[in-house]
C-alpha positions, 0 to 999 in steps of 0.5 A: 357962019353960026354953023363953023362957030358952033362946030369950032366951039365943040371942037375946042370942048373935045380937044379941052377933054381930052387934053385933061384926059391925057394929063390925068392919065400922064399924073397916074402913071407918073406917081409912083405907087406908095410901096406897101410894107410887107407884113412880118410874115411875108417877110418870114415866109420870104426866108424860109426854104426846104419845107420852111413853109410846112413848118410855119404853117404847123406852128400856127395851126397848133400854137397860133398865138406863139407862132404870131409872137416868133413871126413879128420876132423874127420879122423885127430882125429880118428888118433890122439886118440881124437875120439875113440868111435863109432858114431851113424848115429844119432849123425853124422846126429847131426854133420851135422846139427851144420854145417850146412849141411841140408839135408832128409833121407829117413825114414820108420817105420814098423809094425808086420802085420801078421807075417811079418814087413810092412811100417805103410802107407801100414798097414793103407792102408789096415785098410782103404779099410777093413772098 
């Protein structure tokens, strides 16, 4: 009789464990994750189309402190409603120009040349050497 005493007893202890176990895991999936507030940049980047991207990451590597001051700018107004449609990479280029931040991107125009998208240099490259 000592041994179904002490054999209920563990099986009451293992049931307790996993009946904590499962509430535990029943509360975690219950809580909703606290949503974590995108930063203005990604905010930004959330916007931006056509080579946007392209820009902004010129914008920084020449002017890292302007670019901060227009991305927190333009994320307050992303946030507030004032900014809801997307930008181009060429009007936020436009943007930086009216503020003063100058800078190149680099640019390339391609051409079909038998089936395949090559630069416009290299296409004349070749119309060059077969004259």
């Amino acid at each position: 009789m000592a041994k179904t005493m002490e054999d209920d007893a563990e099986v009451r202890l293992l049931e307790q464990r996993k009946l904590e176990a499962l509430k535990k895991r029943i509360k975690a999936t219950t809580q909703s994750p606290a949503k974590k507030e995108k930063t203005d940049r990604e905010l930004v980047e959330g916007i931006l189309y056509d080579r946007g991207d392209e820009v902004l990451d010129a914008a920084y590597s020449f002017y890292p402190e302007q670019a901060e001051a227009m991305v927190r700018e333009l994320g307050e107004m992303i946030r507030r409603g004032r900014l809801t449609e997307r930008v181009s990479g060429g009007e936020l280029y436009s943007v930086c120009r009216q503020l003063g931040l100058r800078f190149r991107l680099t640019t390339s125009i391609k051409v079909q040349d038998r089936g395949k998208l090559v630069d416009l240099s290299e296409k004349l490259k070749r119309e060059e050497e077969g004259r």
